[in-house]
Each structure stands twice: as C-alpha cells, then as structure tokens.
MARDREN-457282 format. One record per residue (C-alpha): residue in one letter; residue number from 1; x, y, z; chain. Coordinates in nm, 2 decimals. Each point is the difference from the previous one (the first is absolute). Layout:
MARDREN-457282
["a",NUM,[X,Y,Z],"A"],
...
//
This chain:
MARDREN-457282
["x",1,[0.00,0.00,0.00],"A"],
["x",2,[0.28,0.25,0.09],"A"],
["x",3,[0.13,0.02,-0.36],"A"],
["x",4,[-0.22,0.28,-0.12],"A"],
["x",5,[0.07,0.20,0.31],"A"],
["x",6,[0.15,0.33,-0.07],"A"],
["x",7,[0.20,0.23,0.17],"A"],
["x",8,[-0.28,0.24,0.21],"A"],
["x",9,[0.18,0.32,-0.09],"A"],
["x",10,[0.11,-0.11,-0.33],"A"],
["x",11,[-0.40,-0.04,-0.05],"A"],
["x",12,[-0.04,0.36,0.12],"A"],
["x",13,[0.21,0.09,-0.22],"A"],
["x",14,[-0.10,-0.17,-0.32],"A"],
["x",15,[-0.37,0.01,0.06],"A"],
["x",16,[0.04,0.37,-0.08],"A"],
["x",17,[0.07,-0.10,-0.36],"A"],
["x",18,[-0.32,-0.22,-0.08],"A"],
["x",19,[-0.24,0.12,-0.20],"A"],
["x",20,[-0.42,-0.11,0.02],"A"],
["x",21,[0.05,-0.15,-0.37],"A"],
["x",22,[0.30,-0.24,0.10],"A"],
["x",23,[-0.21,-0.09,0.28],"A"],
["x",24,[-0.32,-0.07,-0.16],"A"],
["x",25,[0.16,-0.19,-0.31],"A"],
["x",26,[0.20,-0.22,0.26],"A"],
["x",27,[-0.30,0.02,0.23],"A"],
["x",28,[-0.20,-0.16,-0.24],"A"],
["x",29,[0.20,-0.30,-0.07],"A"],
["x",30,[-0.07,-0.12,0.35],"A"],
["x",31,[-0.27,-0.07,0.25],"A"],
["x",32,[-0.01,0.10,0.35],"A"],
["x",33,[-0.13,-0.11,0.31],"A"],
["x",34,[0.09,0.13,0.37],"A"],
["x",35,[-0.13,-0.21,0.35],"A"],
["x",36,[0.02,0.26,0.24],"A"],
["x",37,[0.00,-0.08,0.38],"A"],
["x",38,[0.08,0.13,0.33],"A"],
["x",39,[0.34,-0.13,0.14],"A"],
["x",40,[0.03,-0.33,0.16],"A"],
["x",41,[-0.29,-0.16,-0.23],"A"],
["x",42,[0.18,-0.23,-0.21],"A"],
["x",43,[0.12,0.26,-0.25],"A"],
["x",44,[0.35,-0.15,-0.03],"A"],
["x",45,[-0.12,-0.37,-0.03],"A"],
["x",46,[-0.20,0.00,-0.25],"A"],
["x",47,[0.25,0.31,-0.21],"A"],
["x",48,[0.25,-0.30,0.02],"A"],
["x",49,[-0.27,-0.30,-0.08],"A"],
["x",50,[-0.13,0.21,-0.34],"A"],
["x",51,[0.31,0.12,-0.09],"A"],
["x",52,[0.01,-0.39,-0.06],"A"],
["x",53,[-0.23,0.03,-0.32],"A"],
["x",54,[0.13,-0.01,-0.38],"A"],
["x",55,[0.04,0.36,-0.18],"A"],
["x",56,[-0.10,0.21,0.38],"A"],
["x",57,[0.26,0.19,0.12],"A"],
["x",58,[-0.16,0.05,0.37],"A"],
["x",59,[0.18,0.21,0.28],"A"],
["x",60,[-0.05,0.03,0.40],"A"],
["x",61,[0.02,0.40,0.05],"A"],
["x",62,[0.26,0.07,-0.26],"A"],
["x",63,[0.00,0.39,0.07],"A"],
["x",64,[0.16,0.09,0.34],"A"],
["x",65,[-0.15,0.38,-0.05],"A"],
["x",66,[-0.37,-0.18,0.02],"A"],
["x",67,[0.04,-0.01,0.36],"A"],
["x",68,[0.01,0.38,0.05],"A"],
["x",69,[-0.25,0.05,-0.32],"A"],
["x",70,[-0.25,-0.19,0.21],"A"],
["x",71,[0.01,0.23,0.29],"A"],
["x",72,[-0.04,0.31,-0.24],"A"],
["x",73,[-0.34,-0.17,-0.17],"A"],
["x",74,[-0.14,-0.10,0.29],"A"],
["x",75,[-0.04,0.36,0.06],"A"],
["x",76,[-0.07,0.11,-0.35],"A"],
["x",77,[-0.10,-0.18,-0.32],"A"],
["x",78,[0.14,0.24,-0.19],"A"],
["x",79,[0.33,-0.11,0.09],"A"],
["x",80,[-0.07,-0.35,-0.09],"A"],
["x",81,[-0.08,0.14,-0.32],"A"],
["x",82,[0.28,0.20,-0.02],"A"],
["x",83,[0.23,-0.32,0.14],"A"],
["x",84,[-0.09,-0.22,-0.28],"A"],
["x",85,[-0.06,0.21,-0.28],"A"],
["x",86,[0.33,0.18,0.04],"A"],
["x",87,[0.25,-0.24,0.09],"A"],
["x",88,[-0.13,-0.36,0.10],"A"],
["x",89,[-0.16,-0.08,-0.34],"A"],
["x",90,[0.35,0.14,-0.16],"A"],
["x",91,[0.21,-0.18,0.30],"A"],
["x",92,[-0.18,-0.33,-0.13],"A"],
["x",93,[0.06,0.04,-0.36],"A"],
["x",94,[0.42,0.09,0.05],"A"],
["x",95,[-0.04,-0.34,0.18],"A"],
["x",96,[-0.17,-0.19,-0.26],"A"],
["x",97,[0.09,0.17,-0.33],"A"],
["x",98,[0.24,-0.26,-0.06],"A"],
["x",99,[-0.22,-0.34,0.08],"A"],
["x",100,[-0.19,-0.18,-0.25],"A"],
["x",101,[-0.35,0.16,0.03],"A"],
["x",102,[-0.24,-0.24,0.21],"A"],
["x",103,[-0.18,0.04,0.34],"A"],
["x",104,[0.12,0.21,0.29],"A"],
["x",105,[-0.10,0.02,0.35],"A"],
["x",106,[0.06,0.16,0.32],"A"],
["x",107,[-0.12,-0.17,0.30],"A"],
["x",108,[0.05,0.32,0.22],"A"],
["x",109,[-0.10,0.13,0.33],"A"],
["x",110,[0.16,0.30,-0.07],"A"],
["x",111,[-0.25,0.10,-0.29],"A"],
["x",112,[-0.23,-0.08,0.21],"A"],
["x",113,[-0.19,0.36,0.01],"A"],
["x",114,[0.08,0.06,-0.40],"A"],
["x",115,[-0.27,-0.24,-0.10],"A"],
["x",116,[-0.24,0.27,-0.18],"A"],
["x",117,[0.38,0.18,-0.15],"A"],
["x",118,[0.05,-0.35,-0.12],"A"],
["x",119,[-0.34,0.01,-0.18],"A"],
["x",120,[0.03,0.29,-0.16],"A"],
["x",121,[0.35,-0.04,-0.13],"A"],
["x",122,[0.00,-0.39,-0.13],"A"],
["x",123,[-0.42,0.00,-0.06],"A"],
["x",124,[0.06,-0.34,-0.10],"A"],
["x",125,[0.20,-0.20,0.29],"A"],
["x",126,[-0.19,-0.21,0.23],"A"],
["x",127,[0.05,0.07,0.39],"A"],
["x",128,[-0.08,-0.18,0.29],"A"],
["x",129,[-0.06,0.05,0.34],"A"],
["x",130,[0.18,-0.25,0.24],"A"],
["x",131,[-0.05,-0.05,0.34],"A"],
["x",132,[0.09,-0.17,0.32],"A"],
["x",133,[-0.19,-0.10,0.33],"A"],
["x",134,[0.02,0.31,0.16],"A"],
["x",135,[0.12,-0.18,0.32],"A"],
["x",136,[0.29,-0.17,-0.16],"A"],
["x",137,[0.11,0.39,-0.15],"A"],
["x",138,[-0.01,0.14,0.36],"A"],
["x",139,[0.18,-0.27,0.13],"A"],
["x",140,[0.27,0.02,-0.27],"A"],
["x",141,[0.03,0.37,0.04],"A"],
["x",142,[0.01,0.01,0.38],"A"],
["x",143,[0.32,-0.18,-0.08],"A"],
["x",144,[0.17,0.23,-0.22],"A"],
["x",145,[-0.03,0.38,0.01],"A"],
["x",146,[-0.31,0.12,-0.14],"A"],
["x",147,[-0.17,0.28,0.16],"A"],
["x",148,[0.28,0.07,0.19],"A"],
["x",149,[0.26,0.25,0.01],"A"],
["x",150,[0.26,-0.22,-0.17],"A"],
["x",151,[-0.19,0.01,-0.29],"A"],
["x",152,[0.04,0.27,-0.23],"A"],
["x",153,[-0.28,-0.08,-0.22],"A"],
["x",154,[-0.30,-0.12,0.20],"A"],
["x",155,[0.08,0.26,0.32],"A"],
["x",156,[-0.15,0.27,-0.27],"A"],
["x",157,[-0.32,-0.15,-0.08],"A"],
["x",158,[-0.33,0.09,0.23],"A"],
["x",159,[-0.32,0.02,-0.01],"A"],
["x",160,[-0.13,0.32,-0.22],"A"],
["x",161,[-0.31,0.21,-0.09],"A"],
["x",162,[-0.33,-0.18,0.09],"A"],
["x",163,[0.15,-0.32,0.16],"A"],
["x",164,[-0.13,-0.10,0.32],"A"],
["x",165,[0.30,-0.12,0.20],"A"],
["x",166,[0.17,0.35,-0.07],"A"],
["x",167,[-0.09,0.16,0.30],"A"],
["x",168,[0.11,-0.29,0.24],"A"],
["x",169,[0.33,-0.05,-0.19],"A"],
["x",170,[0.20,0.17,0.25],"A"],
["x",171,[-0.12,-0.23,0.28],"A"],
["x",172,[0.04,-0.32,-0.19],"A"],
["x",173,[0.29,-0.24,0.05],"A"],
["x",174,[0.20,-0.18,-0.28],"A"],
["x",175,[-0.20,-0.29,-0.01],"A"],
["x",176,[-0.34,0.17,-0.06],"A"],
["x",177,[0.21,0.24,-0.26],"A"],
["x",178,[0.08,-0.31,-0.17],"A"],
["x",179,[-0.37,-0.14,0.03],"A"],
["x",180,[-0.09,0.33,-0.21],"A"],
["x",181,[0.32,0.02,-0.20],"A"],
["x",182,[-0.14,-0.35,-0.15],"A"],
["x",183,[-0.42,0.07,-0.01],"A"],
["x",184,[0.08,0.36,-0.17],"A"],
["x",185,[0.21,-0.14,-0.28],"A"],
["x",186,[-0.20,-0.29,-0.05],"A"],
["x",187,[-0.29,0.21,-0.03],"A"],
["x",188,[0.16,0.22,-0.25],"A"],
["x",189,[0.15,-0.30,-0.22],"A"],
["x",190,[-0.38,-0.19,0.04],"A"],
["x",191,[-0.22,0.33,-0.10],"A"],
["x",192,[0.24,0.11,-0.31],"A"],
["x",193,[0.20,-0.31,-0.14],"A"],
["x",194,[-0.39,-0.23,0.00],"A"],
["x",195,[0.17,-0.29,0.01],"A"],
["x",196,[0.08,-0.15,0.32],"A"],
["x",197,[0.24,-0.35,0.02],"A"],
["x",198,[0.04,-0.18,0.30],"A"],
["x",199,[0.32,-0.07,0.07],"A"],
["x",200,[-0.05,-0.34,0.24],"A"],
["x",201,[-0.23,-0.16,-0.29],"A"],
["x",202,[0.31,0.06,-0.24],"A"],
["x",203,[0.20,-0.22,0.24],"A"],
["x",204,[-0.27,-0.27,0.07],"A"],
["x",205,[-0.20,0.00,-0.37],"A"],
["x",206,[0.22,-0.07,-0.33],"A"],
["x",207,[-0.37,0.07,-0.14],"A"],
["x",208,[-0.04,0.36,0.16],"A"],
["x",209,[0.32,0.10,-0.07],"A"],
["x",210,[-0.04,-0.13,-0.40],"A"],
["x",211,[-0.35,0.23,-0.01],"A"],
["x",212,[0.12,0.25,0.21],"A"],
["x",213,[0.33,0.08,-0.09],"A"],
["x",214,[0.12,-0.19,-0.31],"A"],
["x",215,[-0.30,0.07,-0.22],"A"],
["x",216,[0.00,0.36,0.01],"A"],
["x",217,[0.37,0.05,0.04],"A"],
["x",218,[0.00,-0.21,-0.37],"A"],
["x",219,[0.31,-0.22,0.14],"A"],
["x",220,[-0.02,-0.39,0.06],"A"],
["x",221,[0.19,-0.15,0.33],"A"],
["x",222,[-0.02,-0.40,-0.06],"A"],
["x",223,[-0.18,-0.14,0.41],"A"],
["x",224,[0.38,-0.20,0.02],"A"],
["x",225,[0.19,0.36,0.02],"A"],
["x",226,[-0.35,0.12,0.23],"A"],
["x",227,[0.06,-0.27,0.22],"A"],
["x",228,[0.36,0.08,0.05],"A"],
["x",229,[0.00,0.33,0.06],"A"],
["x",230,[-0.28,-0.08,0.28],"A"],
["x",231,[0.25,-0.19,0.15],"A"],
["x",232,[0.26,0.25,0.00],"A"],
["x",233,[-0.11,0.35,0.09],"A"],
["x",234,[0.19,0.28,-0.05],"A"],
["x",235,[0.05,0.31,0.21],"A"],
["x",236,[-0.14,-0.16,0.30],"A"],
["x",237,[0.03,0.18,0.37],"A"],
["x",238,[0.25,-0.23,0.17],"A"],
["x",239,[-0.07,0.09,0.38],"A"],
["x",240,[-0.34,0.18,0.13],"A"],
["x",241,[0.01,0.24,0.28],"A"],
["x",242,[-0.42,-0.07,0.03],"A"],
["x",243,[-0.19,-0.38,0.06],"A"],
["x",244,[-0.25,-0.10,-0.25],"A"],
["x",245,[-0.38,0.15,0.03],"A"],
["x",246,[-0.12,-0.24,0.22],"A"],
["x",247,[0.27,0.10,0.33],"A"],
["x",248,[-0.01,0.39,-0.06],"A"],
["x",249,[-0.18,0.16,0.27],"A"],
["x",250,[-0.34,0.06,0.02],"A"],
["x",251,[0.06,0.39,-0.02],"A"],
["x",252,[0.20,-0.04,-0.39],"A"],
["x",253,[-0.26,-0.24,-0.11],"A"],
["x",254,[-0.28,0.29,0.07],"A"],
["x",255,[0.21,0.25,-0.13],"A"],
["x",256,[0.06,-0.19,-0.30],"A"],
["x",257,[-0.38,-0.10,-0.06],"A"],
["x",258,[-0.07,0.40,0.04],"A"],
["x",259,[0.22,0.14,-0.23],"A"],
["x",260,[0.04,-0.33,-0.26],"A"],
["x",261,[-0.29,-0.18,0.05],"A"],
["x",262,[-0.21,0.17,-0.28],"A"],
["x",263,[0.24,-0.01,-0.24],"A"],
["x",264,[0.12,-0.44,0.08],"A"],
["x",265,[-0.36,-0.02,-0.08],"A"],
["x",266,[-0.03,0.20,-0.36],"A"],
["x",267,[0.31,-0.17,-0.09],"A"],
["x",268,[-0.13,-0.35,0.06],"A"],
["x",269,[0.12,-0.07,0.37],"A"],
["x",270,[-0.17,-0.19,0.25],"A"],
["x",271,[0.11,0.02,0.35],"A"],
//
C-alpha cells in the first residue's frame, strides 16, 4: 500500500500545479468509493482486507493532514469543501497518476466529516458508513488518548450550536466525552453518508460483508482470503485500561445509555 505514498510537502507543493481538466480526464478513468468511520471501528482491518482485491488500490488514512482537516470541518463545511476540492482530490491524483486506472479507496476515519465534500467532488464514488459497537470504541479509546489533552486532534472537538450536551461539557469527565465523541460522529456519518455497515457483521457474515461492502465497492474478495483476515486482525488494541460492558460500573453504563443509547439503536444495536 505505501508505494503510492508521496512526500506531504512535496504534495503541497505539486498540488499547486494541477489543473480541474487533468483531474477530470484522470478522474474519469477510475471509480471511487470512500468507507468513512470514527477511529477504533475497524477502519484499518478491513483497508488492509480490500486492499486484497484485483485492480483496487485501497489505503488506511493515506493523508496525515486529514487529521487536522477533520477538526476544521467539524466546525465548518466549507472547509471540508475547501479540503478536498483544493488539495485532497489533487493529493490523490499526484498519488495515483502513475497506476494503471482501476478502483480506489480510502477506508478513513480521518475523512470522516468530508462525506458531503466527497459527494460533490467525485459525484460518482460510493461511500459507506462504518461503525463499531459503541462500547467496544469507548473502551478502545479510554485506552489510548482521545479526548484527552495528549491528543492534538480530538482535544479540539466539542459540542457546538444547538447540541444538547454543550452546556454540561465543562462538567463532563473523559469517559462521557468519549461517549459523545462516538454518538456525535456516528450521527453525522448515519444522517449524511445513508448508508450504515456494521462492522461486527463484516467479521461474523462473509454474506453481509459480500452485499455490504463488496458489491457496492465493485471489488471481489474470494471467503478463503475473508476467512483469513478474520483470523488475523489488524491494528488491534493490545492492552485495555477499561473491562468489558458487562463489569463497568453502574454509573458508566447510565452515562453511556444517556448520551449513546439513541444513537446504538438507529445504527442497529441492541443492548
């Protein structure tokens, strides 16, 4: 996967040179399709599982600069526009100019917020929304730094406008920041991508994840290479810092149900 990555500056650099007719004449020799996710969902499994298929170039968050592009859209579509219309499109084509045309993919958490950009600049690529068992997310993220200060990325993001946890954010702790972190950009990704894959049914169903992910993606992985990569995950969190839903306390699992419990439900959870 790494052999179309591209120095980041370098792309700065170069993007400044492409015009909108290169990249609609190479544009059109390809199709597109982006799974868009919240972190710790499965984004880098399944990036290296399609990546698998014949004539798809498919990439796990190939753009470092997505991570601070995601902070600026989640404050302002405009700058998702901007974002992918003035360099990411262009950073995509200096990476692929080269390759025989075919499919490509991005299996990204860090476009997770540029769905409707992605719309209007490739009209024609498919996107999907994946998702993960809010409970397993929280978990994941407890363990690492999200919604901490540590993090430069997520420690910027909070509720906005007419959200209803705004006015409490100062008096919640980590783990209910995290409980909202996951339910708001769900929500978003659910509302605007319309197409909602669950990521525990591509682990457990070679069926779900052929009609779910293969068919509109347009790439073929044989249930041999499925069943491999099932047994083999990739990016997995190696030590937890928080027990499985059934030992947290009674006080995170009502803090959980309050602020996720909505949207588990609208994305097909049961708990």
């Amino acid at each position: 996967m790494n052999k179309y990555l591209v120095n980041p500056i370098k792309q700065r650099f170069l993007s400044l040179w492409v015009s909108q007719s290169q990249l609609k004449e190479w544009a059109n020799k390809w199709e597109f399709f982006f799974i868009l996710a919240l972190g710790r969902s499965g984004t880098a499994f399944l990036a290296n599982l399609l990546n698998r298929a014949h004539g798809a170039h498919v990439f796990h968050e190939p753009a470092f600069e997505d991570f601070n592009a995601v902070v600026r859209a989640f404050y302002s579509p405009h700058a998702a526009e901007r974002y992918m219309q003035r360099f990411r499109i262009k950073e995509i084509y200096l990476r692929m100019r080269h390759a025989t045309p075919g499919i490509y993919g991005e299996v990204n958490s860090g476009l997770r917020r540029h769905a409707e950009a992605i719309r209007s600049t490739l009209p024609e690529a498919a996107l999907i929304h994946l998702v993960r068992d809010g409970r397993d997310v929280v978990r994941s993220m407890i363990s690492r730094r999200t919604m901490s200060i540590k993090d430069p990325f997520t420690s910027r993001i909070q509720p906005t406008g007419l959200d209803p946890w705004k006015m409490r954010w100062n008096e919640m702790d980590r783990f209910s920041r995290i409980c909202w972190f996951w339910q708001a950009e769900n929500s978003y990704l659910r509302t605007t991508v319309g197409k909602t894959v669950q990521f525990e049914k591509i682990l457990s169903s070679y069926e779900y994840f052929y009609n779910a992910i293969l068919i509109p993606c347009h790439v073929f992985i044989d249930k041999k290479d499925w069943e491999m990569a099932v047994a083999s995950p990739k990016n997995t969190t190696s030590t937890f810092k928080m027990q499985t839903w059934d030992t947290w306390t009674l006080k995170q699992q009502k803090v959980f149900r309050e602020i996720c419990g909505d949207e588990m439900a609208k994305c097909g959870y049961i708990f």
